[in-house]
ChimeraX commands (.cxc) that place a marker at each C-alpha (Angstrom):
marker #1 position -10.33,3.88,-15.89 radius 0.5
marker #1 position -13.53,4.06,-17.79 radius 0.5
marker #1 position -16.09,1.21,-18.13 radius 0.5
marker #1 position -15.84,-2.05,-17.84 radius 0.5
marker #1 position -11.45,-1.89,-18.74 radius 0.5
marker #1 position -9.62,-3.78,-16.59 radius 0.5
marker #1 position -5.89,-3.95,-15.32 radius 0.5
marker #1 position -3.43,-6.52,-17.22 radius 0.5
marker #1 position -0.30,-7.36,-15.99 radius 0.5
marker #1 position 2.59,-9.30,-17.81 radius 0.5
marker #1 position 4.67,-10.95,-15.25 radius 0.5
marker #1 position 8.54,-10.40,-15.77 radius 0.5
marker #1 position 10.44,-13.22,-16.24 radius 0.5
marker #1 position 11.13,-15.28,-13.08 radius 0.5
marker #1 position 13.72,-13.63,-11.31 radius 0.5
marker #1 position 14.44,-16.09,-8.96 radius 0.5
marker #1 position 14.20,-14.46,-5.95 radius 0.5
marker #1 position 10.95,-15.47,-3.98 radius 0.5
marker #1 position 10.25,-12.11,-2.39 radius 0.5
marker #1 position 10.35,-10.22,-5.47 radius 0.5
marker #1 position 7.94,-13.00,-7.26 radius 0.5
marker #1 position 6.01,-12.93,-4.39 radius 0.5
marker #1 position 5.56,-9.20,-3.98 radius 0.5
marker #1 position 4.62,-8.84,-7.97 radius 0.5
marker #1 position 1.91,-11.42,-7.50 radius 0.5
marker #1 position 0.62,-9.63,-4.58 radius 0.5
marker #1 position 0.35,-6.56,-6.27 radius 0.5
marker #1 position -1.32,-8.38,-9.39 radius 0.5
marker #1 position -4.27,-10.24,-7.03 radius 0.5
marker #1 position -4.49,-6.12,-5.61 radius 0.5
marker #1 position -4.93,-4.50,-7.92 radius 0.5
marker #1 position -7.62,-7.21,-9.92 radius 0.5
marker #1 position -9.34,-7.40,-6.33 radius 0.5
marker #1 position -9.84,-3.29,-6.47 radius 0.5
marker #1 position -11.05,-3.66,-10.75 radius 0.5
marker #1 position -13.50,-6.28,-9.31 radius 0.5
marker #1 position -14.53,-3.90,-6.70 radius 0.5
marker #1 position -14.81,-0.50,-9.07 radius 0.5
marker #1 position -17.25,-2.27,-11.42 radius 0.5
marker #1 position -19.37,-4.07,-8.46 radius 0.5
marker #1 position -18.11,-7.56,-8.19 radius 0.5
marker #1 position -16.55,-7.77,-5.26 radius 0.5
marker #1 position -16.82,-6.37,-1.57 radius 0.5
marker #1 position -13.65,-4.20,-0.77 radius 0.5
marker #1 position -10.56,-6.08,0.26 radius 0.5
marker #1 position -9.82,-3.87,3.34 radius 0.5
marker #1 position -12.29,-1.52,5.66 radius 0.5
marker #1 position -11.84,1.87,3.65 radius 0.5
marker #1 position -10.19,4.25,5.57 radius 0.5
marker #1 position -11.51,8.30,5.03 radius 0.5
marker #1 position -9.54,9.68,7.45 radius 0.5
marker #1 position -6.29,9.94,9.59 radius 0.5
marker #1 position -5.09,6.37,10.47 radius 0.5
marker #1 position -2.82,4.49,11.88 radius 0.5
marker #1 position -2.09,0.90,10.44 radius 0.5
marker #1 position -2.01,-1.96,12.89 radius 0.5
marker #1 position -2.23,-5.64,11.57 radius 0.5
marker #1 position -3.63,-4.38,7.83 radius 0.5
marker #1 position -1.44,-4.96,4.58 radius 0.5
marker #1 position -3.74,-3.54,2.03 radius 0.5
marker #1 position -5.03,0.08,3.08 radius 0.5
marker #1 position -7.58,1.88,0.43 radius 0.5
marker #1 position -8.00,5.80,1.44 radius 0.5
marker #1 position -11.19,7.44,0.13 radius 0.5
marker #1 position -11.60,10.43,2.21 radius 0.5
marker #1 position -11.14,13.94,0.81 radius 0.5
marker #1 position -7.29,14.26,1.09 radius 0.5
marker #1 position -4.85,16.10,3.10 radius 0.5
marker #1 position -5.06,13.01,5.82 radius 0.5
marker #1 position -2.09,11.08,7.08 radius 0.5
marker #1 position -1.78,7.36,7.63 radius 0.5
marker #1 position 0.71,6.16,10.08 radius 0.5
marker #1 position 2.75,3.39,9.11 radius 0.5
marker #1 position 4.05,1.04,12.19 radius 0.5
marker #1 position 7.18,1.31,13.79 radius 0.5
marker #1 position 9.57,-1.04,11.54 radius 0.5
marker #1 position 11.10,-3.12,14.27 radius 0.5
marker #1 position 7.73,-3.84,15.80 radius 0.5
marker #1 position 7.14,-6.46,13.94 radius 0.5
marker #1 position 7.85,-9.46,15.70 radius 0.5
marker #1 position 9.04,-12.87,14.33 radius 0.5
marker #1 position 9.66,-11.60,10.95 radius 0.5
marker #1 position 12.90,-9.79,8.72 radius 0.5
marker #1 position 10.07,-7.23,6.97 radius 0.5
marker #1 position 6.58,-6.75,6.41 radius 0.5
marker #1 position 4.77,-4.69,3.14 radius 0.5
marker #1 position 1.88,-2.81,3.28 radius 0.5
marker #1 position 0.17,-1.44,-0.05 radius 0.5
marker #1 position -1.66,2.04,0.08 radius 0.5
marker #1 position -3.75,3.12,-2.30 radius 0.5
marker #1 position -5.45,6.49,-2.79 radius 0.5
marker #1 position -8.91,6.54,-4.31 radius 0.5
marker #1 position -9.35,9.93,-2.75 radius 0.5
marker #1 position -9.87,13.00,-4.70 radius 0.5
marker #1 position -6.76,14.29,-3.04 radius 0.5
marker #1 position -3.27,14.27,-1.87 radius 0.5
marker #1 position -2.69,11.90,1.04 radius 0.5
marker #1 position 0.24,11.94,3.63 radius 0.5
marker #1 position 2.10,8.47,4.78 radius 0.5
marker #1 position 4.48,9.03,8.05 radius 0.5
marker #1 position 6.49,7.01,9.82 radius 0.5
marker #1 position 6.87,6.82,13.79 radius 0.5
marker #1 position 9.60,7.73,16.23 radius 0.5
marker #1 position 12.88,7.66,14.84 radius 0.5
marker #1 position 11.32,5.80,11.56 radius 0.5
marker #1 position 12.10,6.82,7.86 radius 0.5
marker #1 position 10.47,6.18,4.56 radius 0.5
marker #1 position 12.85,6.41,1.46 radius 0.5
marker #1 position 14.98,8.62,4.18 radius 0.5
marker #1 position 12.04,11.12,5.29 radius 0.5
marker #1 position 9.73,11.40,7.87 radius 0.5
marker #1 position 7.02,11.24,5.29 radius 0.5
marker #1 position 5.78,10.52,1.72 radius 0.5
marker #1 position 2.54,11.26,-0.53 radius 0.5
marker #1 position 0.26,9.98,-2.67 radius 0.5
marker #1 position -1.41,10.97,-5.24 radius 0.5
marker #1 position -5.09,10.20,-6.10 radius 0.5
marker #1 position -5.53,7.57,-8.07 radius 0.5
marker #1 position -2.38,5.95,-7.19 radius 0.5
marker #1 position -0.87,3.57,-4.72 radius 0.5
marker #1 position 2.68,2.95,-3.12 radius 0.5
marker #1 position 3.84,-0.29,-1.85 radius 0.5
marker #1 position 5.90,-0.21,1.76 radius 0.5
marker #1 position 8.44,-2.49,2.71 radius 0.5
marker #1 position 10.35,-2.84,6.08 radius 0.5
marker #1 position 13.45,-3.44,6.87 radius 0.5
marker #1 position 13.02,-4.42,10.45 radius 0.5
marker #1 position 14.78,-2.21,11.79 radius 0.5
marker #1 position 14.16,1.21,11.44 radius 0.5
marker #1 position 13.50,2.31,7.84 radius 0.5
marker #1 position 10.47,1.76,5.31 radius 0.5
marker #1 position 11.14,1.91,1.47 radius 0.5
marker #1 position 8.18,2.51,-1.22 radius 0.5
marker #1 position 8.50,2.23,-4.65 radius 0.5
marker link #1:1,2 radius 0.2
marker link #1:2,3 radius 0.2
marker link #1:3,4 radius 0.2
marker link #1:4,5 radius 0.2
marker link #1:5,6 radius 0.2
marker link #1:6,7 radius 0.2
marker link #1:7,8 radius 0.2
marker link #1:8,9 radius 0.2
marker link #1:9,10 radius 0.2
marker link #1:10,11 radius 0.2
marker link #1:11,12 radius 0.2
marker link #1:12,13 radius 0.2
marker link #1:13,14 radius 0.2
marker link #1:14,15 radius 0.2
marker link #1:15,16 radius 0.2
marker link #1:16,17 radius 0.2
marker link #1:17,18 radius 0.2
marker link #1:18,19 radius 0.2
marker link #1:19,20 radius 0.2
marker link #1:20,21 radius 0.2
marker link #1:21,22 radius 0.2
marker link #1:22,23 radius 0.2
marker link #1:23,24 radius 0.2
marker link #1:24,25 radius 0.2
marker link #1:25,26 radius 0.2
marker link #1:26,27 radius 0.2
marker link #1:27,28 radius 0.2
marker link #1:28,29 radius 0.2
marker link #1:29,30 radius 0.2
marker link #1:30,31 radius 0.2
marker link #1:31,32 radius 0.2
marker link #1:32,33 radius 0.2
marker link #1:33,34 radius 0.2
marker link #1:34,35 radius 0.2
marker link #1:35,36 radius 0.2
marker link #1:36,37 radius 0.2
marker link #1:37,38 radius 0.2
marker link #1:38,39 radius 0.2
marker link #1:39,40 radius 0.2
marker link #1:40,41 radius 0.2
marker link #1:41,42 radius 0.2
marker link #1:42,43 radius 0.2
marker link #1:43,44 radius 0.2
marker link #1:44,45 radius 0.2
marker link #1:45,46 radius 0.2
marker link #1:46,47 radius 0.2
marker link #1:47,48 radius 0.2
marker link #1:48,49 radius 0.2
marker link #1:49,50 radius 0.2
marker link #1:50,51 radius 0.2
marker link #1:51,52 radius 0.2
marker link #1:52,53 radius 0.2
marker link #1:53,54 radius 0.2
marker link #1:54,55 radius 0.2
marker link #1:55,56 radius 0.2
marker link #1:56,57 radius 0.2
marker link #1:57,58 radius 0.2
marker link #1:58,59 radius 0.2
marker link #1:59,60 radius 0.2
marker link #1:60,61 radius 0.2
marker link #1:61,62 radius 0.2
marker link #1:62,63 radius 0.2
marker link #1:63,64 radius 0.2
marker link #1:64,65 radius 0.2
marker link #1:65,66 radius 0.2
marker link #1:66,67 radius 0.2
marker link #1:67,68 radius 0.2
marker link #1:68,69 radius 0.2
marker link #1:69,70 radius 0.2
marker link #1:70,71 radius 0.2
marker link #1:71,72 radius 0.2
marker link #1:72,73 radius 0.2
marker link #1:73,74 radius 0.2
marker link #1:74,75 radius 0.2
marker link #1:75,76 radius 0.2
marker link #1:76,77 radius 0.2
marker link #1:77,78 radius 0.2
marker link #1:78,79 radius 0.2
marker link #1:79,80 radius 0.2
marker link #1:80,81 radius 0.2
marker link #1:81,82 radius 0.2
marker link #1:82,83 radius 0.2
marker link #1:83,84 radius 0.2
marker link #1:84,85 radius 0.2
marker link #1:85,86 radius 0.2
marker link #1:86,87 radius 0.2
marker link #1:87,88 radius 0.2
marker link #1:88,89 radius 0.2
marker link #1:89,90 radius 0.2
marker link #1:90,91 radius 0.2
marker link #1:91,92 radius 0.2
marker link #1:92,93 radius 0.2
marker link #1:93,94 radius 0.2
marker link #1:94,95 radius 0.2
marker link #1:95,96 radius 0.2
marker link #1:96,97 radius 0.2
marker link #1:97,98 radius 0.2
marker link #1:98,99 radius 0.2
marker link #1:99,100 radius 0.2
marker link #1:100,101 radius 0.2
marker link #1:101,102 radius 0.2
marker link #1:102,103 radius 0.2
marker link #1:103,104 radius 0.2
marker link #1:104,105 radius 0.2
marker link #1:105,106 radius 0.2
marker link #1:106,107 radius 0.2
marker link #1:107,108 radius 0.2
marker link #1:108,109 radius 0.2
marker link #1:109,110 radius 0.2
marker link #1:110,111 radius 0.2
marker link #1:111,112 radius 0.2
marker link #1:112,113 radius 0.2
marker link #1:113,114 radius 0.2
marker link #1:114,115 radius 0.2
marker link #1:115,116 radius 0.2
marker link #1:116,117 radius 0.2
marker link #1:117,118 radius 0.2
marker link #1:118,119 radius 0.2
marker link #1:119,120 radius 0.2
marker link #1:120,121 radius 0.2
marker link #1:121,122 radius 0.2
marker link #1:122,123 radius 0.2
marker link #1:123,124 radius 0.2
marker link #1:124,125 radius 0.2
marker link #1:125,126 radius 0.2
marker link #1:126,127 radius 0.2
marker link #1:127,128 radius 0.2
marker link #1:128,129 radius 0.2
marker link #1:129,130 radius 0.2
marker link #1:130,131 radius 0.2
marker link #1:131,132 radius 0.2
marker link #1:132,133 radius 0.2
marker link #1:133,134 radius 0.2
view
């Protein structure tokens, strides 16, 4: 992104499920929180993490370090009270960086995933024992 441009988002039509809705606004209020923060209006919406981490109570995780780092997502069934949890990622880095999964945990049926700089994934739980990104 160059200048002052900014991220627009159409919302799709209503779909009538609440998680879905919910998730897409999410993502929208992310992703104008990081414009805000690339041109200087706003103080970053998470601590910026520049190397290896493992994610405890965050949801929104920006990685600046120089890639080749791995962030550990939480086990999926440790979260207590609650069917799922999502956790967005994004990689501002100038390289490629790793997400894993713990124990016996998947992600889209691997042990792992990556990102590339300059873009983000967006993890959701089932609970039990597998993560999904998309």
């Amino acid at each position: 992104m160059a200048g002052n441009e900014s991220i627009q988002f159409s919302p799709p039509r209503a779909t009538g499920n609440t998680d879905v809705d919910q998730a897409f606004q999410r993502l929208k209020d992310l992703f104008q929180r990081v414009s805000d923060r690339i041109i200087g209006l706003d103080q970053p919406y998470s601590q910026p993490v520049v190397a290896a981490f493992s994610i405890d109570s965050q949801s929104d995780v920006e990685y600046i370090g120089p890639g080749g780092h791995t962030i550990t997502l939480p086990l999926a069934n440790s979260i207590s009270g609650k069917r799922s949890r999502k956790i967005c990622i994004i990689n501002s880095g100038p390289g490629t960086l790793t997400v894993a999964t713990g124990r016996q945990d998947t992600v889209d049926g691997a042990l792992s995933v990556t990102i590339a700089t300059g873009t983000f994934k967006l993890f959701v739980c089932n609970g039990s024992t597998k993560w999904f990104s998309k």
